[in-house]
C-alpha positions in Angstrom: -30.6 -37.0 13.8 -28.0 -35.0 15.9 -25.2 -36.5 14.6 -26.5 -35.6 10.6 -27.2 -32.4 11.8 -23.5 -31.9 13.7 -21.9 -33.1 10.7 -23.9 -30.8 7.9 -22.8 -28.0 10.6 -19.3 -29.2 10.1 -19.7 -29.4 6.5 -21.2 -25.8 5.7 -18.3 -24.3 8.0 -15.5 -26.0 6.5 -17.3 -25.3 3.0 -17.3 -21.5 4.5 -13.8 -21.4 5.0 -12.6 -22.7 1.8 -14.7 -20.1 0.0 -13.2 -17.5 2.1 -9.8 -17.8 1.2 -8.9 -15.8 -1.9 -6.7 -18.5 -4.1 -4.1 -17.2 -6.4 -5.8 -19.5 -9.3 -8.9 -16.6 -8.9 -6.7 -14.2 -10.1 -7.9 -12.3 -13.6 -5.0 -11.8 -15.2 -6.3 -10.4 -17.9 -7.3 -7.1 -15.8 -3.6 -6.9 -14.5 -2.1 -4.4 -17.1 1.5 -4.9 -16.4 3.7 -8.1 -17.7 5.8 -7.8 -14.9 3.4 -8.0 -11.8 1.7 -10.9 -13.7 5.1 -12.6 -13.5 5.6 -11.3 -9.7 1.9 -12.2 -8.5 2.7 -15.7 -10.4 5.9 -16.1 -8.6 4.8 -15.5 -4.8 2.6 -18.2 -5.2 5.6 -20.9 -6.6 8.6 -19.3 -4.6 6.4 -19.6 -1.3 4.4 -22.5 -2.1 1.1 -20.9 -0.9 -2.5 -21.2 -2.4 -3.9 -18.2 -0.7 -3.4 -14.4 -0.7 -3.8 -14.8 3.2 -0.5 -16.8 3.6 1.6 -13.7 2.5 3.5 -12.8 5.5 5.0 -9.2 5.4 8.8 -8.8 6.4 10.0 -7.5 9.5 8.1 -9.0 12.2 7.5 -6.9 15.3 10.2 -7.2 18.4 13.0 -8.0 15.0 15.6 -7.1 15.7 16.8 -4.9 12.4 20.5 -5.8 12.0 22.3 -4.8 8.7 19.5 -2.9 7.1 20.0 0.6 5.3 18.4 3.7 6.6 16.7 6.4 4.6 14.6 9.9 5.4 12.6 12.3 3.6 10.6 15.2 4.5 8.1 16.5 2.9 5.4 19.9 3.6 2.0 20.8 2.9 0.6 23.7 3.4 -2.6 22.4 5.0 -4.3 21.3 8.6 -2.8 18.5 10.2 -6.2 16.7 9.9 -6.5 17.7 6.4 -3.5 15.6 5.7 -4.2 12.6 7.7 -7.6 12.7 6.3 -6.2 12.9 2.5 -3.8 10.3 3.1 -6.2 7.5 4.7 -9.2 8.3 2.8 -7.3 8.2 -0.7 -8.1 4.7 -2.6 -4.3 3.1 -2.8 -5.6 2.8 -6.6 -5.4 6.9 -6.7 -3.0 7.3 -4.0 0.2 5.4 -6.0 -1.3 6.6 -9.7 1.8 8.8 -10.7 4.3 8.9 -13.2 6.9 6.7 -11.4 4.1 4.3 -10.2 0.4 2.5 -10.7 -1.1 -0.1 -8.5 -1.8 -3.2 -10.6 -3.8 -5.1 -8.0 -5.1 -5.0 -4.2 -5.7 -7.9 -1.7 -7.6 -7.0 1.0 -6.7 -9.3 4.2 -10.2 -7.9 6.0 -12.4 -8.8 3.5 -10.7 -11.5 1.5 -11.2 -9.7 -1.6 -9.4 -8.3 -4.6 -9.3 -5.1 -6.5 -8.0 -4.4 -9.9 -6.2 -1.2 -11.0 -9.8 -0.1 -12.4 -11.5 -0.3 -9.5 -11.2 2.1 -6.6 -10.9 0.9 -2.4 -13.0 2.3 0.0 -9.8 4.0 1.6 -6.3 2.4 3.2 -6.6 0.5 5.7 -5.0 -2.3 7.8 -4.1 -5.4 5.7 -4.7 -4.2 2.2 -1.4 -5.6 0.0 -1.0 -3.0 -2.7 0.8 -4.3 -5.7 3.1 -2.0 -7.4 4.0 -1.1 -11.0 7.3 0.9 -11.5 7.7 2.8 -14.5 11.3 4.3 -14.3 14.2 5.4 -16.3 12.2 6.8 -18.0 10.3 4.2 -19.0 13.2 2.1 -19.8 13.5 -0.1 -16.2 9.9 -1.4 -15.3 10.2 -3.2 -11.1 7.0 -5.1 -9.8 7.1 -5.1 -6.0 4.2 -5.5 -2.9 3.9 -3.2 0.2 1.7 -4.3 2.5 -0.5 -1.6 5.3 0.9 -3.0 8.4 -0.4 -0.3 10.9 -2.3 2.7 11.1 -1.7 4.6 14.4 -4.3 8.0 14.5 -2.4 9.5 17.0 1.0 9.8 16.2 -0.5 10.5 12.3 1.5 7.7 11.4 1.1 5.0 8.4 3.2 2.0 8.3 4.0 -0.1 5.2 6.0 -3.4 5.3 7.3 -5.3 1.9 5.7 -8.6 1.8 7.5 -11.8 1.3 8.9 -13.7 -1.7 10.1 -10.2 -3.0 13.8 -9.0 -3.7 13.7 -6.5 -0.6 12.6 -6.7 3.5 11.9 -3.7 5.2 9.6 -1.1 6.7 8.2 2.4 6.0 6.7 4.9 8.2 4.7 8.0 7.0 4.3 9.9 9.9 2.7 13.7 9.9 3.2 16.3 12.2 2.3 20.0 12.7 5.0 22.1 11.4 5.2 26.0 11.2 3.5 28.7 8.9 0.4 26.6 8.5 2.7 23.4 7.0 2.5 20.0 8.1 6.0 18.3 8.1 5.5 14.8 6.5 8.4 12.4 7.2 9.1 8.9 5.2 11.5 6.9 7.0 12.3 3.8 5.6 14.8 0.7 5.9 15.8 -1.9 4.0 17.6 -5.0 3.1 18.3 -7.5 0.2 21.1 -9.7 -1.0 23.0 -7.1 -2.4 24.7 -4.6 0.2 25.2 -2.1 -3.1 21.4 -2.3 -4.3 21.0 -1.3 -0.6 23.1 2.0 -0.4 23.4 2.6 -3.9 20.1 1.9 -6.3 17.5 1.4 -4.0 17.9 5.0 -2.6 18.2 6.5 -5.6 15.2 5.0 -7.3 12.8 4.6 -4.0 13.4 8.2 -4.0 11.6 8.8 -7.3 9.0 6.8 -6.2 8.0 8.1 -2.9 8.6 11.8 -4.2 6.0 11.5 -7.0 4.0 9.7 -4.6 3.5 12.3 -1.9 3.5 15.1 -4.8 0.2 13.2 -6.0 -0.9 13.2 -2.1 0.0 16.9 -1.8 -2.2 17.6 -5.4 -4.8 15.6 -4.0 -5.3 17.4 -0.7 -5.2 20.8 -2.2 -7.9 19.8 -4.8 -10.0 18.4 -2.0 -9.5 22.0 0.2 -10.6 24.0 -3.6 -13.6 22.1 -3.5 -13.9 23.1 0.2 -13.6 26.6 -0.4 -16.0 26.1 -3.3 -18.7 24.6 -1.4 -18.8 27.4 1.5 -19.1 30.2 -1.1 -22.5 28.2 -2.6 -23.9 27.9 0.7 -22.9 31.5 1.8 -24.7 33.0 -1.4 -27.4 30.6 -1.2 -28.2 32.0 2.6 
């Protein structure tokens, strides 16, 4: 009786656990708009002989030591509250977030819940362990790039957000969004980022030029986004104050 018991116990946890691991074969490729993430989604799985979305390790390991990678800042300012910003960055679905000109977010695997999200659906927010999958529309529409970023950390009190490339990708390197009160009623937003490949002239050269792009329409969409939300603000207070 025990021993039936200890082994339909064994049995319903090691059912659990197989359940609970997102495999690459549940993937609906048909809701993944781009040809190129497709490919790249297809290829993480064969390069790094993985099943499971949870075996994607992102680059640059804590304590690494970061020899021979490329170094790149940016600032940015919005004229808004310092927990305006923060707020409008972490609250913002990735889906919205990365939804520019330069960029859309084919797919989402969240590490936390073991779930994935399409570019039609919206997340609950960024948070820790959410793998955003990128679609790069540039040149004007003539280069298309698939790459992953992964939410490595999210430290409230330095206003900081950092992003790590996952592995099985053409790059390794780290981002850091970090926010900070700046003067006039600004808040200075600065992207740091490093990064290394195969190719030393991709490093200093290209990816610069075109991660640029990217990260400016990126925090232009942030900055539209956080505005919107203080107009809606501002609306809301006059209602009240005319309904008193």
């Amino acid at each position: 009786m025990l021993r039936t018991l200890s082994i339909s116990i064994l049995t319903l946890i090691l059912c659990g656990t197989v359940r609970a691991q997102m495999a690459f074969t549940q993937v609906d490729y048909n809701d993944i708009p781009y040809r190129k993430v497709r490919t790249y989604v297809h290829d993480q799985q064969v390069r790094g002989q993985i099943e499971h979305f949870s075996q994607l390790k992102a680059t640059c390991a804590d304590g690494q030591e970061l020899i021979g990678f490329e170094s790149y800042q940016k600032k940015y300012r919005i004229k808004a509250t310092l927990e305006e910003v923060w707020k409008g960055y972490i609250s913002a679905s990735p889906t919205s977030a990365w939804k520019t000109r330069k960029s859309s977010v084919a797919l989402v695997y969240d590490r936390k819940k073991d779930e994935l999200k399409y570019a039609q659906d919206t997340c609950n927010g960024s948070r820790i362990g959410q793998i955003v999958y990128l679609h790069m529309n540039l040149l004007k529409g003539f280069y298309h790039l698939a790459t992953a970023i992964e939410i490595t950390d999210i430290i409230a009190k330095n206003a900081t957000i950092e992003l790590s490339y996952v592995e099985s990708g053409i790059n390794e390197g780290k981002q850091w969004i970090t926010m900070s009160e700046g003067k006039n009623s600004y808040v200075d937003i600065i992207h740091t980022s490093i990064i290394r490949s195969d190719s030393k002239f991709r490093d200093k050269y290209l990816y610069p030029y075109f991660h640029n792009k990217l990260i400016n329409a990126f925090h232009r969409n942030m900055e539209r986004q956080i505005v919107q939300t203080q107009k809606s603000k501002k609306g809301d207070n006059l209602l009240a104050e005319s309904l008193k």
